[in-house]
C-alpha positions in Angstrom: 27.0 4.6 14.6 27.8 1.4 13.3 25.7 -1.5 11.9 22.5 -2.0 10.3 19.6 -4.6 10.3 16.3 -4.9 8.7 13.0 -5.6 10.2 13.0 -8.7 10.3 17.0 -9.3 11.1 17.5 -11.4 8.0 19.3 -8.5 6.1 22.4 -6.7 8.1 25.2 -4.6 7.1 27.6 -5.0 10.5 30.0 -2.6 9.2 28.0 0.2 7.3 28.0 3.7 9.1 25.0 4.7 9.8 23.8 8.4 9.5 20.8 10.1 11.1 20.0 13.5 9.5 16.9 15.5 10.4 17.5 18.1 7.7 17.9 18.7 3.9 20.7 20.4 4.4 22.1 17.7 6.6 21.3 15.3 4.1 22.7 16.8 1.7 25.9 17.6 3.2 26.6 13.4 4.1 25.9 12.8 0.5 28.4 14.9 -1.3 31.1 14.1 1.9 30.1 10.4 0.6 30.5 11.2 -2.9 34.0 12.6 -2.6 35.1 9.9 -0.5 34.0 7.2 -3.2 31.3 6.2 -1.1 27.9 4.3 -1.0 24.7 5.9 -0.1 21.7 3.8 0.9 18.8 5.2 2.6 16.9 2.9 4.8 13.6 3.7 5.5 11.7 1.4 8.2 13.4 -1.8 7.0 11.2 -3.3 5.6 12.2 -4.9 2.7 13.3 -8.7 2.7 15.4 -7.9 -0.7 19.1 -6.6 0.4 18.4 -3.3 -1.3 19.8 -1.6 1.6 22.9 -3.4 2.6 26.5 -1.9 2.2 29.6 -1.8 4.2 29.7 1.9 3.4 27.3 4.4 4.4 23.4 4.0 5.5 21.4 7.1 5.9 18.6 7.2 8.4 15.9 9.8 7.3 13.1 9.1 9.7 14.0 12.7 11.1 12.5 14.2 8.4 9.0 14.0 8.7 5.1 15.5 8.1 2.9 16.7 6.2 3.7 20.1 4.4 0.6 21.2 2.6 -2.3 20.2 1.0 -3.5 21.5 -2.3 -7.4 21.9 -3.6 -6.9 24.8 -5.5 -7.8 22.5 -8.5 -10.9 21.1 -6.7 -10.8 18.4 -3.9 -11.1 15.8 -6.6 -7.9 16.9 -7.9 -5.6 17.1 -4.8 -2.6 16.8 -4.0 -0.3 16.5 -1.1 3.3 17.6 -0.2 5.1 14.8 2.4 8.9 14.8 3.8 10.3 11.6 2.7 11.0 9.9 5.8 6.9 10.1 7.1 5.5 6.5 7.5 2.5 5.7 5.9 0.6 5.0 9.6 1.6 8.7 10.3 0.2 10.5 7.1 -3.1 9.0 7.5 -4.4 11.3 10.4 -2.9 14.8 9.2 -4.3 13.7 5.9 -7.7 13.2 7.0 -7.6 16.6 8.9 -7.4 18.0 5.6 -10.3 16.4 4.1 -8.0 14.1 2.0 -6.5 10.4 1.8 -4.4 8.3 0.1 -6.6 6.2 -2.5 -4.6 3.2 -1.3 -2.2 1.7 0.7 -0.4 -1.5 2.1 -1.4 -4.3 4.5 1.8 -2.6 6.1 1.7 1.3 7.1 5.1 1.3 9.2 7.4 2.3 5.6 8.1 5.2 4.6 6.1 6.9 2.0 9.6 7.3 0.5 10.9 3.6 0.5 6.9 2.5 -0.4 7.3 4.1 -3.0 10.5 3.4 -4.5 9.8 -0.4 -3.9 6.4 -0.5 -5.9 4.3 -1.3 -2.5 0.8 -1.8 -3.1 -2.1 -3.0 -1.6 -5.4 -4.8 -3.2 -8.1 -3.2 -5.5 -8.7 -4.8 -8.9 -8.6 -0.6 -10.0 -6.4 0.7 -8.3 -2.9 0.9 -8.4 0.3 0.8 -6.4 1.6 3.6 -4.1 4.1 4.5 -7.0 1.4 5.4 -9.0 0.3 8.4 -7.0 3.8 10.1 -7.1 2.8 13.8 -9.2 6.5 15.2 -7.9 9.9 14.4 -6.4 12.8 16.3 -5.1 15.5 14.0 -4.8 19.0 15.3 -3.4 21.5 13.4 -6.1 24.8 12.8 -5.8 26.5 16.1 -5.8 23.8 17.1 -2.4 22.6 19.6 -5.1 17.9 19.3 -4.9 16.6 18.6 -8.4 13.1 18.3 -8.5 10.7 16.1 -11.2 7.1 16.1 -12.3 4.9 15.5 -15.5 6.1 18.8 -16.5 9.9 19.4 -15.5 12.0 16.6 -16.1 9.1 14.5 -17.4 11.2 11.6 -18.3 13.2 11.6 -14.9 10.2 11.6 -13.2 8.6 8.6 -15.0 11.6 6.3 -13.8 12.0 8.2 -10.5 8.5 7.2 -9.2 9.9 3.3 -8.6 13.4 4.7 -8.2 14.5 1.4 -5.5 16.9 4.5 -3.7 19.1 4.7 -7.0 18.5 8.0 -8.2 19.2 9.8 -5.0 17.8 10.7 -1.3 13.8 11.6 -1.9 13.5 13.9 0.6 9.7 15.1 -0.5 7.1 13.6 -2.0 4.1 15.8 -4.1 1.2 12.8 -3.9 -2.4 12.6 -5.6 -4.7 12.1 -3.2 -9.0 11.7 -3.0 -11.3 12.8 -0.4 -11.5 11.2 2.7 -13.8 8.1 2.6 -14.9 5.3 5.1 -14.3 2.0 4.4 -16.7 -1.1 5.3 -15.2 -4.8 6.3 -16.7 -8.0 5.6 -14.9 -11.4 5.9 -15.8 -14.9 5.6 -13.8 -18.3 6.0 -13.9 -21.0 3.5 -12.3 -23.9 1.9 -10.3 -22.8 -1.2 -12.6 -25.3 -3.3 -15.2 -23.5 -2.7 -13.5 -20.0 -2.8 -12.1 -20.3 -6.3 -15.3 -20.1 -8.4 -15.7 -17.0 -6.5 -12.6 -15.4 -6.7 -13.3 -13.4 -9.9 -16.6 -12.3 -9.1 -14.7 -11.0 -5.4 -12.0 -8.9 -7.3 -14.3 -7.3 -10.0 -17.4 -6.3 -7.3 -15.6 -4.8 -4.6 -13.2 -2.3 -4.2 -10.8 -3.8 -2.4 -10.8 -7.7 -2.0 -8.0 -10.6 -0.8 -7.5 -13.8 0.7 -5.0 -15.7 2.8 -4.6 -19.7 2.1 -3.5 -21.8 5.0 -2.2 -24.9 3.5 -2.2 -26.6 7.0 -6.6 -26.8 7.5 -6.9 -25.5 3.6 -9.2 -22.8 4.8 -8.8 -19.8 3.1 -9.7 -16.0 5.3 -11.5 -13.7 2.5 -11.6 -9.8 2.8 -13.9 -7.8 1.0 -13.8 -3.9 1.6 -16.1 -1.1 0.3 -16.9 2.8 0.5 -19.4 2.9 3.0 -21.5 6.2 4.7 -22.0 4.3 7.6 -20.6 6.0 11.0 -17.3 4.6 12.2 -17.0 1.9 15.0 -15.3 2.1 17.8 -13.5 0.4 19.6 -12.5 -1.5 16.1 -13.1 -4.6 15.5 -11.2 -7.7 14.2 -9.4 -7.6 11.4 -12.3 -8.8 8.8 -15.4 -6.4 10.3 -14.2 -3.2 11.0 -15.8 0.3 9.9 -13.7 3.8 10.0 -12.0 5.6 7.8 -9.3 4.3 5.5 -6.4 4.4 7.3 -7.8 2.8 10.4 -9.1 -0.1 8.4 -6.6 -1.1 5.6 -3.7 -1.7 8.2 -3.1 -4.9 10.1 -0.4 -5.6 12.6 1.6 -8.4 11.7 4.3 -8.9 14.2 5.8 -12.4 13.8 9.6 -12.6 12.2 9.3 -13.5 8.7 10.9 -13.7 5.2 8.8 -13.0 2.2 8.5 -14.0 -1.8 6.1 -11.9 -3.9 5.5 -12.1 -7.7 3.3 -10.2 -10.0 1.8 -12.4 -12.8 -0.9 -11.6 -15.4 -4.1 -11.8 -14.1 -6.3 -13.8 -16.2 -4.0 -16.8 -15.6 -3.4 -16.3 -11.7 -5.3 -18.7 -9.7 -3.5 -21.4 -12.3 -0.4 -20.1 -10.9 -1.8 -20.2 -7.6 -2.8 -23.6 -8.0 0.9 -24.8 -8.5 1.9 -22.7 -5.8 -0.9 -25.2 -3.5 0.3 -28.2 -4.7 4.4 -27.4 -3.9 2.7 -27.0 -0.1 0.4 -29.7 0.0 2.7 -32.4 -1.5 7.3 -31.0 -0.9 6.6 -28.3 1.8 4.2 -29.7 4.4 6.1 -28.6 7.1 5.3 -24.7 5.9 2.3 -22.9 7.7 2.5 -19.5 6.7 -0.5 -18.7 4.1 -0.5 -17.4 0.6 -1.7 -14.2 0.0 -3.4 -13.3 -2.8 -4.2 -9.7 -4.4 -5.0 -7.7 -7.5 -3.3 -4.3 -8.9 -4.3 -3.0 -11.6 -2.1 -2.1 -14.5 0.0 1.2 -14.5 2.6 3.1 -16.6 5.1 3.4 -14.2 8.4 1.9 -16.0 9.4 -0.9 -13.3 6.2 -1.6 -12.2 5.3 -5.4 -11.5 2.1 -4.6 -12.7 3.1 -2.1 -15.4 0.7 -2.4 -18.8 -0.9 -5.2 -17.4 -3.6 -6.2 -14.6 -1.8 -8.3 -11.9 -2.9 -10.5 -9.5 0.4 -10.2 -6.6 0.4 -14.1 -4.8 3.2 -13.8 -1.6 4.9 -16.7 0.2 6.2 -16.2 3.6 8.7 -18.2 6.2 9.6 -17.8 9.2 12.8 -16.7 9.6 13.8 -19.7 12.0 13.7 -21.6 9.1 15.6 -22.0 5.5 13.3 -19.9 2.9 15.4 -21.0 0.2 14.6 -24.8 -1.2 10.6 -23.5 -0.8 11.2 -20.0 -2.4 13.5 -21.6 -5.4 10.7 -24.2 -5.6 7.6 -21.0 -5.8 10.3 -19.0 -7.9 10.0 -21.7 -10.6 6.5 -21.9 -10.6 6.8 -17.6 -11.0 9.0 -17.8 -13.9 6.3 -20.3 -16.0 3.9 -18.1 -15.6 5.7 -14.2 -16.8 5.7 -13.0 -12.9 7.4 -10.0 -12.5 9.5 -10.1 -8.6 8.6 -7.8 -6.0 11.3 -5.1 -5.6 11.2 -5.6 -1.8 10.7 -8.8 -1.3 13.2 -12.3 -2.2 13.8 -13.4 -5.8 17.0 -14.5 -7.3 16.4 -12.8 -10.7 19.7 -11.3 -12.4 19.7 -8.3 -14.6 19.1 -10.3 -17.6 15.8 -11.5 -16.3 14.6 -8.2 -15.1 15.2 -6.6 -18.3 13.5 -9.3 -19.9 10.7 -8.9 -17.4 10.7 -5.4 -17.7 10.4 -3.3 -20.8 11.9 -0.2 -19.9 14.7 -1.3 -18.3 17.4 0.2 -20.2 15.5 3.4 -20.0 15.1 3.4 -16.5 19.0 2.9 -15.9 19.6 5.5 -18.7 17.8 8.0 -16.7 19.6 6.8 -13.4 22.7 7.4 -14.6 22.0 11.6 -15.4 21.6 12.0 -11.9 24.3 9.8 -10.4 26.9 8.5 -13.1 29.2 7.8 -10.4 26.9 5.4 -8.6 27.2 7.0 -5.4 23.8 4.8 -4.6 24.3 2.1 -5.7 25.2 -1.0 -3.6 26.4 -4.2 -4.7 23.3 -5.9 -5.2 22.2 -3.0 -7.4 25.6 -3.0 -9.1 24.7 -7.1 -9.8 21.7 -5.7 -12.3 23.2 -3.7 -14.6 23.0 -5.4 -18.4 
């Protein structure tokens, strides 16, 4: 099969062959033929990166075959489990089987149709001023590299493979299983309230610091700003659901949203104490250059990791995203917010537009070099790595 696009149509590859494989050893198999051949390996997982990390004119593999939940693990105590996924699962379809098992991830997107795979090899995250990204919970990979051998990382076998491999952007190889830390099953409570950002702002560090998960979306259009607040809650679970802003259940019925329209997105990471002055300059581009814009701003927190090309690594972040309709021309009001990003240390979303070269992500990102250093053991050919990839190295 023949050409590729992403979600939202804006990133296409019209002459990559596509491959579906529903097993390892399939997977493995297309790899080394690809390898041989002097070919380009790409997984694409649900397409949902705006970033063209996927794009080549060689060969995209399509994984969503290989799916489920293998096993859960509480032989360390439920506190301590962990949980052993196929790579191609989406996150909407591990939160059931999880719960079944008495377990959940601590944290997810606003999004659940990625794969756990390609969520976490992007650095996807959702909001909680302690809690981190879903790169963070990685405790294990097996990756098939570029020979279609399985070599498998962890804290304690390949330690220093496995500390790049957990944001890996589909470099390193085909993650065909995931081992993830996971917590008990919990309820969540939602609470929502609609402002204007004047008299949001005061509030917005109190918000972030007193609840466990809390966000807001700026419409520059009516300058009203929608605020979420969520919380652990014993309360029973609601249903039908509710709205978006007041629903009770379980995690993974609450934390999701459906957001269907077409759209392309900018996301930076920048240090938290000086966000909302960020965010401020961000207002000002759309209330005085890009009136014609209606999308909101998004703004959450991640708190700081050790994971080596982590936006938010050794550092607390507040993420702020920008999004356009992909009808129109992203790029003279991206440029524009890109500007603002730079001024202020932000660190680009893997998946989502920047025009950062390799130069400014290794300036952005301390262990870089590293990173690629440990790439390059399992795939010094660059069997996956595609030309926008290539563009990086330093």
């Amino acid at each position: 099969m023949a050409g590729w696009s992403n979600w939202s149509g804006r990133s296409r590859s019209e002459r990559a062959t596509v491959r579906f494989a529903r097993s390892v050893d399939d997977v493995a198999a297309i790899v080394a033929e690809a390898t041989g051949q002097g070919r380009c390996v790409r997984v694409a997982g649900a397409g949902h990166s705006h970033f063209p990390l996927v794009p080549t004119d060689d060969v995209i593999l399509d994984v969503s075959g290989i799916t489920g939940l293998i096993d859960v693990d509480t032989s360390d105590g439920i506190d301590r489990a962990t949980a052993r996924v196929y790579g191609g699962t989406t996150i909407a379809a591990l939160g059931r089987p999880l719960h079944d098992a008495g377990v959940a991830l601590a944290n997810q997107g606003d999004i659940d149709r990625q794969t756990i795979a390609g969520a976490t090899a992007t650095g996807t995250h959702g909001t909680g001023w302690s809690l981190g990204s879903l790169s963070t919970a990685v405790r294990g990979l097996t990756i098939v590299d570029a020979t279609g051998q399985l070599i498998r990382c962890s804290p304690d076998d390949r330690s220093e493979l496995w500390r790049a491999a957990r944001l890996g952007l589909g470099a390193f190889g085909v993650v065909v299983e995931l081992e993830l830390a996971v917590v008990p099953a919990f309820r969540l409570a939602e609470s929502s309230i609609t402002t204007t950002y004047d008299e949001l702002r005061p509030e917005i560090d109190r918000l972030v610091r007193s609840h466990r998960h809390a966000e807001f979306f700026w419409s520059p259009r009516s300058d009203l700003a929608f605020v979420k607040t969520i919380d652990v809650t014993d309360e029973p679970a609601r249903y039908p659901l509710g709205d978006e802003g007041s629903r009770v259940a379980w995690n993974y019925e609450v934390l999701p949203n459906h957001r269907p329209r077409l759209h392309t997105e900018m996301e930076f990471a920048v240090p938290y104490e000086s966000s909302l002055d960020c965010l401020d300059e961000i207002r000002e581009l759309l209330t005085t250059e890009f009136t014609d814009v209606r999308m909101p701003i998004e703004y959450r927190t991640v708190a700081a990791d050790d994971v080596w090309l982590s936006p938010a690594y050794e550092r607390s972040t507040a993420t702020i995203s920008v999004h356009r309709l992909i009808e129109f021309d992203d790029r003279p009001y991206f440029d524009a917010c890109e500007r603002v990003f730079r001024r202020y240390g932000g660190r680009p979303h893997w998946g989502k537009m920047h025009s950062f070269t390799g130069d400014d992500l290794a300036a952005a990102h301390p262990r870089w070099d590293a990173w690629w250093a440990q790439r390059d053991t399992v795939d010094p050919t660059g069997t996956f790595l595609n030309d926008a990839l290539r563009a990086w190295r330093t």
